[in-house]
C-alpha positions in Angstrom: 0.0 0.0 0.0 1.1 3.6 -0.9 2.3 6.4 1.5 -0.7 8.1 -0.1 -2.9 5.2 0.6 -2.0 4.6 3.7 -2.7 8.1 4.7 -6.3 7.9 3.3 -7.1 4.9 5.5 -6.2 6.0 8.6 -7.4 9.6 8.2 -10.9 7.5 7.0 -10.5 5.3 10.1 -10.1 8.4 12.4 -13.4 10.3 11.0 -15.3 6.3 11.7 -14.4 6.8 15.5 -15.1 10.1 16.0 -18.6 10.4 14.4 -20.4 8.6 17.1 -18.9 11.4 18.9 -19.9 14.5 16.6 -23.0 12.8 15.8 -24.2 12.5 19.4 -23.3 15.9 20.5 -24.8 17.2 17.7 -28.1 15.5 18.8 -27.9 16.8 22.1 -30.5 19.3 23.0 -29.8 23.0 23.7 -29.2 23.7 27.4 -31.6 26.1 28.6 -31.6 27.6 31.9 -34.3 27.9 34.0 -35.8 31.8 34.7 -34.3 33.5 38.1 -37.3 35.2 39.5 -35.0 37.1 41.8 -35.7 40.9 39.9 -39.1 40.0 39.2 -39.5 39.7 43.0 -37.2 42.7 44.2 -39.9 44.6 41.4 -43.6 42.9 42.6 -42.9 42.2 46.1 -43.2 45.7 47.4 -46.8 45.7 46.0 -47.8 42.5 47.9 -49.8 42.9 51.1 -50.6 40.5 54.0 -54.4 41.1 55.4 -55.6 40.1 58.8 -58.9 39.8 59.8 -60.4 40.2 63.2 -63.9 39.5 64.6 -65.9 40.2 68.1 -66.2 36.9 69.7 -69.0 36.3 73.0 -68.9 34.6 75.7 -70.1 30.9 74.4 -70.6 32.1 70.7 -71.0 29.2 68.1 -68.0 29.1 66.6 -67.9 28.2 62.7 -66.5 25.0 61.6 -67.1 23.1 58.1 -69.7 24.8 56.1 -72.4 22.9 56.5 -73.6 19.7 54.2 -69.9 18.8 53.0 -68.3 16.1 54.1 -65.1 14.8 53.2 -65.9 13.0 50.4 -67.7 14.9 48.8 -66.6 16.6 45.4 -67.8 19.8 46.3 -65.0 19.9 48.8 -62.1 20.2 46.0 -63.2 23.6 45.3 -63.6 24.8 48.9 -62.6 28.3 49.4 -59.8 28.6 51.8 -61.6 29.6 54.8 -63.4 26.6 56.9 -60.4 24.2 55.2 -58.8 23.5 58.8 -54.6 22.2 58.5 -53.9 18.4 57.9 -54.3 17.1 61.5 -56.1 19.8 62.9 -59.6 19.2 64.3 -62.2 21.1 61.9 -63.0 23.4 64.2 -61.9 27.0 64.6 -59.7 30.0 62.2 -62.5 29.5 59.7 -64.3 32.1 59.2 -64.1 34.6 56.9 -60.6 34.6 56.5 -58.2 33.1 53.3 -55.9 31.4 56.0 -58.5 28.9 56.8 -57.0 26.6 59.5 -53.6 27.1 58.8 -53.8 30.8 58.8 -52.3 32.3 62.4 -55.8 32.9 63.6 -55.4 29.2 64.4 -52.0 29.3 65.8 -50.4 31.2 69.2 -53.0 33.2 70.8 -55.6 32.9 68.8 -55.9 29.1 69.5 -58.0 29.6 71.9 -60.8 29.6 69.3 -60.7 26.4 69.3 -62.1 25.9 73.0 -64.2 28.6 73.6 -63.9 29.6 77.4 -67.7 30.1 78.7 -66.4 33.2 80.9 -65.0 35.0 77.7 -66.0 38.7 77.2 -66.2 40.0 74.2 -63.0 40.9 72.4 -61.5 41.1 69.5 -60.0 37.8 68.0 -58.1 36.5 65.1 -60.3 35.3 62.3 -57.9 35.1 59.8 -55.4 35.7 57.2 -55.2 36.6 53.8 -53.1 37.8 50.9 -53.6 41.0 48.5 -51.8 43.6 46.3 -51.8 47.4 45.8 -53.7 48.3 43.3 -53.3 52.4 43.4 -50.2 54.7 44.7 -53.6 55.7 47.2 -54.1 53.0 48.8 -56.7 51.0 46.8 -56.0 47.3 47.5 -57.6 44.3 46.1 -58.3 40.8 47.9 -60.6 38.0 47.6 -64.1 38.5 48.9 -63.9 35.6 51.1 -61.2 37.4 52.9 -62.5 39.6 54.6 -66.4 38.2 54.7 -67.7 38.6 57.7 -64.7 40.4 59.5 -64.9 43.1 61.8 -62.0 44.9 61.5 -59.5 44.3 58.6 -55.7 45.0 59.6 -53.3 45.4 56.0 -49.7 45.2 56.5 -46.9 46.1 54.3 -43.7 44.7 53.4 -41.9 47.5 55.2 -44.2 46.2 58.1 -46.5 49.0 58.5 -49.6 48.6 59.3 -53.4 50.1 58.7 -56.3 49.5 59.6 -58.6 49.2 56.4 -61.8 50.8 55.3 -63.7 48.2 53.6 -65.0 49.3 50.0 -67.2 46.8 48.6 -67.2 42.9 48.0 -68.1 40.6 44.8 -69.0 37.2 46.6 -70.0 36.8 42.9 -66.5 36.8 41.9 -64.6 36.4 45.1 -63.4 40.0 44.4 -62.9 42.5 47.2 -61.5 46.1 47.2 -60.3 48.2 50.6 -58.7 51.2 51.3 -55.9 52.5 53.7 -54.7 55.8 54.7 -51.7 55.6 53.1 -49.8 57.5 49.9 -47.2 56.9 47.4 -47.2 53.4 47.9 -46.0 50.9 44.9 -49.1 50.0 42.8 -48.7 46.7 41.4 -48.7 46.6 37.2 -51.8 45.0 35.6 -52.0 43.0 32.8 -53.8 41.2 30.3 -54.9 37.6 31.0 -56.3 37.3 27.6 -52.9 37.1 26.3 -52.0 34.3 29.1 -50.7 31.2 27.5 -50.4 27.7 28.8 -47.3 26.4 29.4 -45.7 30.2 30.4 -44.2 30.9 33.8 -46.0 32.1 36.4 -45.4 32.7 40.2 -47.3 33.9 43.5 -46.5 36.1 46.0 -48.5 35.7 49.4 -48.8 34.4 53.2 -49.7 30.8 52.9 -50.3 29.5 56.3 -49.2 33.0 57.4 -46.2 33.3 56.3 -45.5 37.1 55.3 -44.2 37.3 51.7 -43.8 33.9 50.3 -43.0 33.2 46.9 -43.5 30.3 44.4 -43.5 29.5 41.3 -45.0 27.3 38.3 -46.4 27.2 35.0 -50.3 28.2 33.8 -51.3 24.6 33.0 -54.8 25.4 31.4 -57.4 28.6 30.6 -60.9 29.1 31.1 -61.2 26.1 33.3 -64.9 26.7 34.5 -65.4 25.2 38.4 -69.0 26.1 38.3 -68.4 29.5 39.4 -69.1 32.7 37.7 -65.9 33.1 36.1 -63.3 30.7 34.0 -60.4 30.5 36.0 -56.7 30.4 35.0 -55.7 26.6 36.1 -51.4 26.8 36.9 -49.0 24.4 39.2 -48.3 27.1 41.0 -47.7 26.0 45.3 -51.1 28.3 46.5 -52.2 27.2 50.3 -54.2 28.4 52.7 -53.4 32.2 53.2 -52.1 32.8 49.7 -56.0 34.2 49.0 -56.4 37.4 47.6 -52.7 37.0 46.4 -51.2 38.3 42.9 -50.3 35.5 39.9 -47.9 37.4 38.0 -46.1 36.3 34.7 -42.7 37.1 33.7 -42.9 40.6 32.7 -43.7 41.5 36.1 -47.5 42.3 35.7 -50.7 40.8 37.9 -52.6 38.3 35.6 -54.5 37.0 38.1 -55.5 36.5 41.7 -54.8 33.3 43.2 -58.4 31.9 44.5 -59.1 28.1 45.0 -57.3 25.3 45.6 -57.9 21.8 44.0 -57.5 20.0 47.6 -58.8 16.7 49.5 -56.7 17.5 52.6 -56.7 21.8 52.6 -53.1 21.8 51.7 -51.2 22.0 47.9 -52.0 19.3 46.1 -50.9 20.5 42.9 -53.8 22.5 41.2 -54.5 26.1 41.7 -57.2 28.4 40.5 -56.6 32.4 39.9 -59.3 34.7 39.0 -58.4 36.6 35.6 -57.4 39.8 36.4 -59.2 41.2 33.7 -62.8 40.9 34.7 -61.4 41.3 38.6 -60.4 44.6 37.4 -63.9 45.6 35.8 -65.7 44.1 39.0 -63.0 46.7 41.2 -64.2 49.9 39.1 -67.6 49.5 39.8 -66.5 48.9 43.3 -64.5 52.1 43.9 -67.3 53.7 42.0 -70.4 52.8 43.8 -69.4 49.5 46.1 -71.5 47.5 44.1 -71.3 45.6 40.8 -74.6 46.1 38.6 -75.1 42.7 36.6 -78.4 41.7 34.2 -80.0 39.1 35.4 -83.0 36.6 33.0 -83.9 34.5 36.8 -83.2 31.1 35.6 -81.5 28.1 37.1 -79.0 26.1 34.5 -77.0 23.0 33.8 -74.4 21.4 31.4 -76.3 20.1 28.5 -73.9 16.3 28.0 -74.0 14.3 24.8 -76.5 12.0 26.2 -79.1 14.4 26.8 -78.4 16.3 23.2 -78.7 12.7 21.3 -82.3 11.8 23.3 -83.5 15.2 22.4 -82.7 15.6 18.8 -80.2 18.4 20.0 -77.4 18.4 16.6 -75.0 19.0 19.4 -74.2 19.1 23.2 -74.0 23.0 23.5 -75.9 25.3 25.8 -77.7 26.1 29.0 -79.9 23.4 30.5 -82.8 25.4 32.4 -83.5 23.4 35.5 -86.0 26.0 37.4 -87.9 29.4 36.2 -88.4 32.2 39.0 -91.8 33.0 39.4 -92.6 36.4 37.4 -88.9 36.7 36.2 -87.9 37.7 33.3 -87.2 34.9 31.8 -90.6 33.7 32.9 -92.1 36.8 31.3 -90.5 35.5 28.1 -91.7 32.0 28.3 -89.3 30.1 29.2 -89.9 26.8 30.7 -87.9 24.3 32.7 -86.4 22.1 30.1 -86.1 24.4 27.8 -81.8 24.4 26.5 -81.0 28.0 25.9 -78.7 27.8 22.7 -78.1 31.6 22.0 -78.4 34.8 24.0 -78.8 38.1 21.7 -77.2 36.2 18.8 -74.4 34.6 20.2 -73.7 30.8 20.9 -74.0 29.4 24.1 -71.2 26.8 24.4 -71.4 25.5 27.6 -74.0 26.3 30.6 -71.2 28.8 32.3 -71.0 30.9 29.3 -74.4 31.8 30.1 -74.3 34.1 33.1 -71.2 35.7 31.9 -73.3 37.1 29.3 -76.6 38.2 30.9 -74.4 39.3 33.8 -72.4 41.9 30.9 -75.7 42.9 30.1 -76.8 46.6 31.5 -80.4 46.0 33.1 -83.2 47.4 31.1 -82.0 45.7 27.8 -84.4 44.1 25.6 -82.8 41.4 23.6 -83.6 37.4 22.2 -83.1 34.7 23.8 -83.1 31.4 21.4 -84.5 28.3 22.8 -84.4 24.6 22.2 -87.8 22.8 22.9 -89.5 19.7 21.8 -87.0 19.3 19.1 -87.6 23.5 17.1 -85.2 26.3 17.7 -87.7 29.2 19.3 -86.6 33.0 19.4 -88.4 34.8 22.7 -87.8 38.2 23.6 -86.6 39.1 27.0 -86.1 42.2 29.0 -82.8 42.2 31.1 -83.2 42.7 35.0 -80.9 43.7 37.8 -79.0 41.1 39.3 -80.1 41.4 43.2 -78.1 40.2 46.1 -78.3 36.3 46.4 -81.3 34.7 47.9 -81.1 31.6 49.6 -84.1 29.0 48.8 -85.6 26.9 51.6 -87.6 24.2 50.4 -90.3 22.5 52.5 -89.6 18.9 53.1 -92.2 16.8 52.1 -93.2 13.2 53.6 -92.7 10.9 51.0 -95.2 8.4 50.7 -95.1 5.4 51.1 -94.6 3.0 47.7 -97.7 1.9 46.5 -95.9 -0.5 43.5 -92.9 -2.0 42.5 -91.3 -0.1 40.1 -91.7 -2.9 37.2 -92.0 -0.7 33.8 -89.4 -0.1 31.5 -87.4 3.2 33.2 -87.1 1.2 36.7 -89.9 4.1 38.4 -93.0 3.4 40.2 -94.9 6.6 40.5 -97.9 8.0 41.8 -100.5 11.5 41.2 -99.4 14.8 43.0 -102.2 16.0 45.5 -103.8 19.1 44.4 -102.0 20.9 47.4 -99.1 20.0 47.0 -98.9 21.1 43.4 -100.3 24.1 44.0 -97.8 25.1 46.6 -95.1 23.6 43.9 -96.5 25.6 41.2 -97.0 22.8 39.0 -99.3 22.2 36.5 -98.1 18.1 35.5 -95.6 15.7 36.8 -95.7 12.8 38.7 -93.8 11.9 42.1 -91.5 8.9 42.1 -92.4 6.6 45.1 -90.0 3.6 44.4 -86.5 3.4 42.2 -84.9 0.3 40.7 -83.0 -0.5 37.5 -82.2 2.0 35.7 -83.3 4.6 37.3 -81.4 3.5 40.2 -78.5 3.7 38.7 -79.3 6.8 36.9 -79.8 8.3 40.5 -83.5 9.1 40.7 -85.1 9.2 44.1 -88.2 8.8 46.2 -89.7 11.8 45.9 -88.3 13.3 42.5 -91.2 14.9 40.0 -91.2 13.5 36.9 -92.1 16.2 34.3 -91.5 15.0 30.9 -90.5 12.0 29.0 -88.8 13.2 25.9 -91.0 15.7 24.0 -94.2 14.5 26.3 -95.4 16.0 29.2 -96.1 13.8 32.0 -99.9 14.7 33.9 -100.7 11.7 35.6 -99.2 8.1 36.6 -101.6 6.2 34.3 -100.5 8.2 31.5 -96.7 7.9 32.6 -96.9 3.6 32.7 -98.6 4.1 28.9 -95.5 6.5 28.1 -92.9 4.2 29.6 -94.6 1.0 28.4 -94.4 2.5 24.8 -90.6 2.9 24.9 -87.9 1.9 22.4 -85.0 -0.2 24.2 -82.4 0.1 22.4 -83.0 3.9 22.2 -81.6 6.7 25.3 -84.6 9.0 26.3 -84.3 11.9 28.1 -86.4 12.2 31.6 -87.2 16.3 33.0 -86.8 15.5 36.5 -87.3 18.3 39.6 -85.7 17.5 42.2 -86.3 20.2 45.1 -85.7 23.8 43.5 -84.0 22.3 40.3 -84.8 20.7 37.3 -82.8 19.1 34.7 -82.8 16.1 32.4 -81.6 12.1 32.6 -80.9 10.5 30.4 -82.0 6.4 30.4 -82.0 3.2 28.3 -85.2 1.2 28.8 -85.4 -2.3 29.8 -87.5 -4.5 28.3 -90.1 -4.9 30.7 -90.6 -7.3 33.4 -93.4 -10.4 32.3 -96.2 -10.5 34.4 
């Protein structure tokens, strides 16, 4: 072999060896370095705020513990708000109310303990209810919180990061949207920048400032890991991974350019502690809920007086529906508007003044945009035909809270043998008229289908698909006439609510 040969081959045999080596470094991906949040701290932190809350406690006062009808498992309880959510290992008594610390906030710790045995010769004093986060929102002294902050609190105590302290003046509260506003005597202090959570992305880094378990000016950080996540509250919330506990309510979630985006609400939580879901309120519509606020300390919303619910794929393919979009009504207030307009339990409310209704939250969103006084069309799904009813927007009024009458429920006078698993029976003439019904039938036994569907005794059966249900012998000639191997859809009432089922017949039990 040549010089020149020679040459060749080892210089070929050299490149063979190191390509393995070029070829996996060149494969290698980039090293990217994680964000330091350092400056963006130094920048926000001055504009984050720890808020106490105090209340006058009596001698042998009932003292709040778990809002009542939720127990531990029920699903309800993951979207708890931070007050009444007592510390893993603490009894659930105590530091509850009305403050975002719940039970791990200090109203449960050092002196104010004592809330958890209540000493019968107490006088009345002032005592620790709990503690919450918030953030400057004007060089004034306009701060914003969550409304379950500072419900129910007597005196509201705001602290500074230089560690001033004021005592603050209450401005007006959203329960609506868990939005708060109050005000110190204070000036040139470092408002907080506010920006746009309609440009909030998922997967971009977030972090939140606050005083989880009450403690002062704690930071954490995460990604947004979904939008417009709806929790059956009034607003679509911004979903992140962001560490949020008890305490960090009423806190800012701020994105890397140093601006609020949010403020951090709800936890996703079986135990009351991080469990790696967070909800924050979009600062946007916080923001527009704060102006009215300052303005008048109330927030004027429209109202239409109708109760609603998810309209799922089952109960869109039983009623002909081309798809499962809309707002499901389940109840109609007396002389409402909506009532007015003609609306009727059962009715699925597909449009409001020309614009889709997606899902059942979208809804109230809209209506409560509305000013009051509007006249505008609502369209309507019924009996398988699009309607279009005019409506008058009202004023949203303050919350009322319904207390139904419970009714002895008699005792079953059949098996339920049809088709749907339901014996039934006629409504007295009373009773209906104190229901305000003019059809329906009351379920006095459950099996089958049904069962598993999750009727009870007592439910009123209103409708079977497109037929209106007005007495039990015409409900077994419904249910006996029944395809199968077809779903149908079943109005049901249920106390104050209505809202469909859907059910696959059986075939009949042989007499």
């Amino acid at each position: 072999m040549s010089n020149f040969s020679l040459r060749k081959f080892i210089a070929a045999a050299a490149l063979a060896v190191c390509l393995p080596f070029v070829s996996h470094s060149a494969s290698a991906a980039p090293v990217v370095n994680l964000p330091d949040f350092t400056t963006l701290v130094d920048k926000v932190g001055p504009s984050v705020v720890n808020i106490r809350t105090t209340s006058r406690v009596g001698s042998g006062s009932d003292l709040r513990g778990l809002p009542p009808g939720l127990d531990e498992g029920d699903m309800s309880e993951f979207f708890r708000r931070f007050f009444g959510i007592p510390m893993p290992g603490q009894p659930p008594r105590g530091g509850g109310g009305g403050g975002g610390g719940g039970g791990g906030s200090q109203g449960d710790q050092g002196k104010g303990g004592s809330r958890n045995a209540p000493d019968d010769n107490q006088d009345n004093s002032e005592q620790s209810s709990g503690v919450g986060s918030g953030f400057i929102l004007s060089t004034d002294g306009y701060v914003m919180t969550n409304a379950h902050v500072v419900d129910d609190a007597d005196t509201i105590y705001v602290t500074l990061t230089d560690k001033r302290e004021f005592k603050a003046r209450l401005v007006g509260v959203d329960e609506r949207t868990d939005v708060a506003v109050v005000k110190i005597s204070a000036t040139n202090l470092p408002a907080i920048t506010i920006g746009d959570s309609n440009k909030v992305r998922v997967g971009e880094w977030v972090l939140a400032i606050g005083s989880p378990f009450g403690l002062d000016n704690t930071v954490t950080a995460g990604i947004v890991s979904a939008k417009g996540r709806d929790t059956g509250d009034y607003l679509p919330f911004i979903q992140t991974d962001v560490a949020v506990n008890p305490g960090n309510s009423g806190g800012p979630l701020i994105n890397m350019a140093g601006e609020v985006i949010g403020i951090n609400s709800q936890i996703y939580s079986r135990t009351g502690g991080f469990m790696g879901i967070s909800f924050a309120i979009p600062i946007d519509e916080a923001m527009r809920v704060a102006d009215q606020l300052k303005a008048s300390g109330k927030v004027v919303r429209g109202r239409i007086a109708v109760a609603i619910g998810e309209v799922t794929k089952d109960v869109a393919d039983s009623l002909g529906l081309p798809k499962a979009q809309g707002a499901l009504v389940s109840s109609v207030e007396p002389n409402g508007p909506a009532d007015k307009a003609g609306v009727q339990p059962g009715d699925i409310i597909t449009k409001f003044n020309g614009v889709n209704v997606e899902t059942a939250t979208d809804l109230p969103r809209m209506v409560g945009d509305t000013k009051p006084g509007t006249k505008t069309t609502l369209t309507i799904w019924r009996k398988g035909q699009t309607r279009d009813l005019s409506i008058t927007v009202a004023e949203m009024q303050p919350d009322k809270v319904a207390k139904t009458e419970q009714k002895k429920t008699p005792q079953p006078k059949e098996r339920a043998s049809n088709s749907l698993g339901l014996a039934v029976s006629d409504i007295p003439a009373d009773q209906k008229k104190a229901l305000k019904l003019s059809s329906g039938v009351q379920v006095d036994a459950v099996e089958g289908p049904a069962a598993r569907a999750g009727f009870q005794k007592g439910d009123i059966i209103m409708r079977i698909g497109d037929t209106d249900i007005t007495s039990a012998k015409q409900f077994q000639e419904v249910a006996q006439g029944l395809d199968a191997s077809k779903m149908v859809a079943v109005l049901v009432r249920r106390g104050d609510n209505t809202q469909f089922v859907p059910l696959r017949p059986r075939v009949p039990a042989q007499k």
